[in-house]
C-alpha positions in Angstrom: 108.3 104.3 109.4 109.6 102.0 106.1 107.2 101.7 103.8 109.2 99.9 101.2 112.0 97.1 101.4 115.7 97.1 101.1 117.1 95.0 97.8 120.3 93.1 98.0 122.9 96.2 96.8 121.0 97.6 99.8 119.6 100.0 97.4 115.8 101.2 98.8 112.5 99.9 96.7 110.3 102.2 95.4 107.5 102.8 98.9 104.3 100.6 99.2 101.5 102.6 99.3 99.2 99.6 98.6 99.6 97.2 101.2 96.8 97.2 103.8 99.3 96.2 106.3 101.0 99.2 105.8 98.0 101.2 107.0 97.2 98.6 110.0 100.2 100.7 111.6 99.5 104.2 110.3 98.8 106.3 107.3 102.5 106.3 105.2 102.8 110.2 105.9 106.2 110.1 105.4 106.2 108.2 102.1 103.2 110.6 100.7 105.5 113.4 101.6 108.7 112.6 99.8 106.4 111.4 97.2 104.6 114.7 96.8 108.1 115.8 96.3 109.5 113.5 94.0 106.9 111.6 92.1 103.4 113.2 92.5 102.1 111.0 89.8 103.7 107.7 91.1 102.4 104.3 89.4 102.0 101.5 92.2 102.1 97.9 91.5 99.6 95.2 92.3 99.6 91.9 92.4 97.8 89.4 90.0 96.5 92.5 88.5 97.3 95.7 86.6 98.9 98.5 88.8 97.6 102.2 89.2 98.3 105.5 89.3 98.3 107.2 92.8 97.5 110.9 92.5 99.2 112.7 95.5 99.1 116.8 94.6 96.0 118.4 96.0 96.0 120.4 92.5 96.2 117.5 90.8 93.1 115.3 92.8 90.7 118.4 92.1 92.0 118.0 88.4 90.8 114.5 88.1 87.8 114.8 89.9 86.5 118.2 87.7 87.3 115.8 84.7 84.5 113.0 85.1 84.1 111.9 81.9 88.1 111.6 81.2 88.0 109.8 84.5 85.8 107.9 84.9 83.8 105.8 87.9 81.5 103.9 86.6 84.0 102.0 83.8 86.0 100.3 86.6 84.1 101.2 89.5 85.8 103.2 92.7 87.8 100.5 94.3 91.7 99.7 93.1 90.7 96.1 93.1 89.1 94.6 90.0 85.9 93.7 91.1 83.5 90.8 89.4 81.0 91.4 86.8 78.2 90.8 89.0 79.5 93.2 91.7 80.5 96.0 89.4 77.8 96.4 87.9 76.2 96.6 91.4 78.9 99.7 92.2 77.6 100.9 88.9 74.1 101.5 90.2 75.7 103.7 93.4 75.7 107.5 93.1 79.5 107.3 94.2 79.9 105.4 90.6 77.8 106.5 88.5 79.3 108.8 85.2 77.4 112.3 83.6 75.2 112.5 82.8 73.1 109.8 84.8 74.6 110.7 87.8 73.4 114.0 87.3 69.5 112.4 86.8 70.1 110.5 89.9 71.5 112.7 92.3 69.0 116.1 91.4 65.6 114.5 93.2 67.9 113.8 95.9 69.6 117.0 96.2 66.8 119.2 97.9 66.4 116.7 101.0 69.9 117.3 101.7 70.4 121.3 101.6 72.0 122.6 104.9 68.5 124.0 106.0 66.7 121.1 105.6 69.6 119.2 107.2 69.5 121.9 109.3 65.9 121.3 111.5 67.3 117.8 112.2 69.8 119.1 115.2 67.3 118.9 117.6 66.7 115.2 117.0 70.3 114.5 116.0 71.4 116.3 119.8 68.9 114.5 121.5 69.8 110.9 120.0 73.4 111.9 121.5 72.2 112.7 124.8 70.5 109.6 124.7 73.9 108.0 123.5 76.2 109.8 126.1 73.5 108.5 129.2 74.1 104.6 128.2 77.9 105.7 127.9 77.8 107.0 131.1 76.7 103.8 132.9 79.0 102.1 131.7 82.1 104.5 132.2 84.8 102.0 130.5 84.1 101.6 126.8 85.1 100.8 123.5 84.4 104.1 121.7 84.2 103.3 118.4 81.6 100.3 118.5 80.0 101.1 121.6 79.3 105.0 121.2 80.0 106.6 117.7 78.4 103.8 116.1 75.3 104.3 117.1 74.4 107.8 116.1 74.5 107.1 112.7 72.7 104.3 112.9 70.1 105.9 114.3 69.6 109.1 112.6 70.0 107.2 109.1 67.6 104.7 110.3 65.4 107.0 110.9 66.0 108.9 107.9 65.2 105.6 105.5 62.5 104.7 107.6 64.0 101.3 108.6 62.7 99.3 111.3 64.4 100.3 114.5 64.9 95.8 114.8 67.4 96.0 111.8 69.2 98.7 112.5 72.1 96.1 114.2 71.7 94.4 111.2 72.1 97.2 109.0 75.3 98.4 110.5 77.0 95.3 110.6 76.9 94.9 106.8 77.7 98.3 106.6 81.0 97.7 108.9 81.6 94.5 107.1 81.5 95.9 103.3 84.2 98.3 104.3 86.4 96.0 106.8 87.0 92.9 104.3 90.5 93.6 104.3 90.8 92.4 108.1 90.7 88.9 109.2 89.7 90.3 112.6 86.7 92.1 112.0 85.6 89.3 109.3 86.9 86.7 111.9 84.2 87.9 114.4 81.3 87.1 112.2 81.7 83.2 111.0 79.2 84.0 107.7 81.8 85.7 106.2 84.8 84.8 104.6 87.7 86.1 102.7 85.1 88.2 100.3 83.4 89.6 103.2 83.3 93.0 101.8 81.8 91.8 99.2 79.4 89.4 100.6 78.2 92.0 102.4 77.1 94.0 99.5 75.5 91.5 98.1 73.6 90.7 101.8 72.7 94.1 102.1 71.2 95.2 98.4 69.2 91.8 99.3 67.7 93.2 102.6 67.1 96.7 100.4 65.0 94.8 97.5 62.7 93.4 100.1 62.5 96.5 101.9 61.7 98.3 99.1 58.9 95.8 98.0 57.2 96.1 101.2 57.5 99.8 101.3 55.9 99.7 97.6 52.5 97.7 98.7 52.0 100.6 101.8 51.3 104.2 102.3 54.0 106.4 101.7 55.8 108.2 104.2 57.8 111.4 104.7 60.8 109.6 104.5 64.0 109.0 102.3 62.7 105.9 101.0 59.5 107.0 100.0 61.3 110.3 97.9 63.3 107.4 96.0 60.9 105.7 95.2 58.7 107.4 93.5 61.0 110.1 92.1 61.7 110.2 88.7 65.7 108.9 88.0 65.9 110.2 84.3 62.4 109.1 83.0 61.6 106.4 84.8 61.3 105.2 88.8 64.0 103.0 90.2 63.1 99.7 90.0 63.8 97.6 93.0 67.3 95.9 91.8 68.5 99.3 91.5 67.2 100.6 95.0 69.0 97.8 96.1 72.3 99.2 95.4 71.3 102.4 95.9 71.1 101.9 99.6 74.3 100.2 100.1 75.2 103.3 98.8 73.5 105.6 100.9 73.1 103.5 104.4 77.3 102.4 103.9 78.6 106.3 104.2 75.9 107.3 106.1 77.5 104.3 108.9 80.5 103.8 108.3 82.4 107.3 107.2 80.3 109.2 110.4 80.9 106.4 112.7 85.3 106.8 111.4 85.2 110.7 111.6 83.8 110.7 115.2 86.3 108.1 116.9 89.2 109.5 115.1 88.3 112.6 116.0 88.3 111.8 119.6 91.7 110.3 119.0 93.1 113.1 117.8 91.5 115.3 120.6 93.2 113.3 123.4 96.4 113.2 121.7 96.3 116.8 121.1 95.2 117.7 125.1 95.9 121.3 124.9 93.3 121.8 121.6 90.8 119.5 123.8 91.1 122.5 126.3 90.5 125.1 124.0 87.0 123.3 122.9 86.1 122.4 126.1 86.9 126.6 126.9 85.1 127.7 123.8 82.5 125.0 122.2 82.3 127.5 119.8 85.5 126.2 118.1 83.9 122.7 117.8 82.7 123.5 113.8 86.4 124.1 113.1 87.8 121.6 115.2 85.2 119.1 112.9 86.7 120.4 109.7 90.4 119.9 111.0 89.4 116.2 111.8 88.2 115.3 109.0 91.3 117.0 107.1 94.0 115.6 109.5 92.3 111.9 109.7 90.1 111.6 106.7 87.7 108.8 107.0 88.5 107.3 103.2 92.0 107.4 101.7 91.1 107.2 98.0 88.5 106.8 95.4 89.5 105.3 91.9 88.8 106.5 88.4 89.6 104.8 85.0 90.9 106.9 82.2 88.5 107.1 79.3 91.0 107.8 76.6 94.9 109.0 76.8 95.6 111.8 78.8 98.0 113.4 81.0 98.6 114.4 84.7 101.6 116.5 85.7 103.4 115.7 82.3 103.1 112.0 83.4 101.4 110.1 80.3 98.1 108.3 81.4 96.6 105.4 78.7 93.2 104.8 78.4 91.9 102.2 80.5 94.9 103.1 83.3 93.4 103.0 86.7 93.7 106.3 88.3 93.5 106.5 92.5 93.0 110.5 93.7 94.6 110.1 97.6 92.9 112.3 100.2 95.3 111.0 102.7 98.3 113.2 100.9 96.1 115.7 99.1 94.8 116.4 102.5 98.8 117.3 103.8 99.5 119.0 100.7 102.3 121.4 101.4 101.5 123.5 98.2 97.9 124.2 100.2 98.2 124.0 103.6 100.8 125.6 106.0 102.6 123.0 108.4 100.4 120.0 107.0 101.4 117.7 109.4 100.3 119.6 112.5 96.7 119.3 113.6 95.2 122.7 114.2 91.7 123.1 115.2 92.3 126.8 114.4 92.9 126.1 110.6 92.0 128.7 108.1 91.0 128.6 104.9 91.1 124.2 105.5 90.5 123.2 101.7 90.3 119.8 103.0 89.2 117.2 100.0 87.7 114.7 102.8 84.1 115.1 101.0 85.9 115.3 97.4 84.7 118.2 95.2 83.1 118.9 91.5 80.4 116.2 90.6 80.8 113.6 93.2 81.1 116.4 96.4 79.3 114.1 99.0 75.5 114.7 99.1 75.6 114.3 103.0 78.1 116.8 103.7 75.4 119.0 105.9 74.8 116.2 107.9 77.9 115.0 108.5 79.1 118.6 110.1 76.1 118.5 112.1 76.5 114.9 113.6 79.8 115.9 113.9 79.7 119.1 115.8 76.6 118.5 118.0 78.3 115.0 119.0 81.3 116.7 120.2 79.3 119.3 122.1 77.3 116.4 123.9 80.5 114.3 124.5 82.5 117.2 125.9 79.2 118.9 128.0 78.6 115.2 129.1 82.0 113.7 130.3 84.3 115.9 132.2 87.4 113.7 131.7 87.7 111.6 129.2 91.2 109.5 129.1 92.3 106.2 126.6 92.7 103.2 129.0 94.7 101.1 125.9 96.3 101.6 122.8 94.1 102.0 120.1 94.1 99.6 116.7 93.7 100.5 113.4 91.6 98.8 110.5 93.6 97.1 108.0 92.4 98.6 105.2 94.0 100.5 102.2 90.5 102.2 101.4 89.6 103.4 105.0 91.4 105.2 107.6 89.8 103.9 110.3 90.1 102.9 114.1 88.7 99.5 115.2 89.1 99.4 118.9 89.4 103.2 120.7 89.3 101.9 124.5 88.9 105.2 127.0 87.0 106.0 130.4 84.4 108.5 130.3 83.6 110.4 133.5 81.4 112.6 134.6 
């Protein structure tokens, strides 16, 4: 695959690692690689807008994200785009962007609802939500995997987690589909409210629904649910007001959709691609927690979160100015050569798999239990459920440089 152009002297251009069409196709593999190799530090241009630094080395992405002050995520927010005052400053209020040491006063009364044995007593609801799942996928045998049966398992379990009313839960994941999908016309094309700034839009539309949510949650009794513990915790010395629930949930609601929903219907791609692992699990379920962990290595749902240098620095010798964006790249880390043996190959056997799908240091993803859980116990459904399972089309990719994601996974399921 090219990932750069040719100039006149016929002399190769430096790869595009950028462009979301160049991730409509695939993941540039190939250009990370030789990158990795010859420029691990490698500054990309943008257009109408200063360029960045892509951070390839899986040393060096665990380097920037142990710094979080030198690199920071609240001073330009995570995206390589430069976004808008007014929606900055709404990334700004999301854990995901928020610097020490308020992110440390607003991710420690969250922290105990999301240890792997509290996580841990949801299965039972989690498995039976995907039996319930794999029975309406059953009837319909033919189906479009990603939007018709991943999507709604984390719907529902973080619907039911917030305490949202089971009416808005469509609603709910659409925004959450749309804030991540407005670099494709198709996916914006299919909902006529939402134009070119979809993505953004949808932020906005969704932080909206949150503030009136949370005001209605506020004047009744309070409930053993997520949105109860956030509101009436204490975020540093004070409650969160509404505005700042508001962005809190897009937060929260966005990966809890969108990133589970990616890691499921990839991983099913990758399954039927690699038949002879699909064997093994179906032999041995048993493997299914490893196989999970190999997924979310080999088709990590996000490819990058941004930092801004807070003063000059250095990475790899390469000289970084303050105020330089900084992009740490899962998609390469994640092949690494320097860390994992045959990188290219998925291996549901992989051991030690250092993957840096959920990051690490400060910002290591608070819903990493559940994720694994969703993940394993919907595979175990999906492969008790459906005997044979086969793709009836080619699958299409999201155009997106931020997430690695399928849009349309077409297969049969049959019992």
């Amino acid at each position: 695959m090219t990932t750069g152009t040719s100039t006149g002297t016929g002399a190769a251009t430096q790869p595009d690692i950028y462009s979301p069409d160049v991730y409509a196709v695939a993941p540039p593999h190939e250009a990370f690689a030789e990158l990795r190799r010859t420029e691990p530090v490698y500054f990309q241009e943008m257009d109408g807008e200063p360029g960045y630094w892509a951070v390839l080395r899986h040393a060096d992405v665990v380097h920037v994200a142990r710094e979080p002050v030198l690199f920071s995520a609240s001073e330009g927010g995570v995206v390589l785009e430069n976004l808008d005052p007014v929606n900055l400053e709404m990334m700004r209020n999301m854990l995901l962007a928020m610097d020490p040491p308020r992110h440390v006063d607003y991710r420690r009364p969250l922290s105990p609802s999301f240890k792997a044995r509290v996580i841990g007593k949801l299965e039972d609801r989690i498995r039976t939500i995907c039996r319930e799942i794999m029975d309406r996928a059953a009837g319909q045998g033919d189906v479009e995997f990603v939007h018709e049966v991943t999507a709604h398992l984390p719907s529902q379990v973080i619907g039911e987690l917030m305490g949202l009313p089971r009416e808005d839960w469509p609603t709910i994941h659409h925004l959450a589909e749309m804030q991540t999908s407005g670099q494709d016309a198709d996916l914006v094309a299919e909902n006529s409210d939402y134009i070119a700034a979809s993505g953004q839009q949808a932020s906005i539309d969704m932080a909206m629904y949150a503030i009136g949510f949370a005001t209605r949650r506020r004047a009744e009794a309070p409930r053993e649910d997520l949105t109860t513990l956030i509101l009436e915790s204490d975020f540093g010395g004070h409650p969160m007001s509404d505005i700042d629930f508001g962005s809190f949930f897009v937060q929260l609601v966005t990966a809890g959709n969108d990133t589970t929903k990616t890691m499921l219907s990839s991983g099913l791609h990758a399954l039927l691609t690699h038949p002879d692992q699909l064997a093994e699990l179906r032999a041995d379920p048993s493997l299914i927690g490893g196989a999970v962990e190999e997924i979310l290595r080999w088709a990590n749902p996000l490819h990058y979160f941004r930092r801004t240098a807070s003063a000059d620095t250095a990475i790899r010798g390469v000289p970084i100015k303050a105020g330089d964006k900084v992009a740490m790249y899962y998609t390469s880390a994640n092949r690494d050569e320097a860390v994992f043996n045959d990188p290219q190959r998925f291996d549901i056997h992989r051991s030690p798999n250092p993957h840096l799908s959920f990051g690490i240091a400060e910002h290591y993803c608070l819903g990493v239990h559940l994720a694994r859980l969703e993940g394993r116990v919907f595979f175990e459904e999906l492969l008790a459920t459906f005997p044979t399972i086969e793709l009836t089309g080619a699958p299409v990719r999201t155009r997106s440089n931020l997430n690695n994601a399928l849009k349309r996974l077409p297969v049969r399921l049959s019992r």
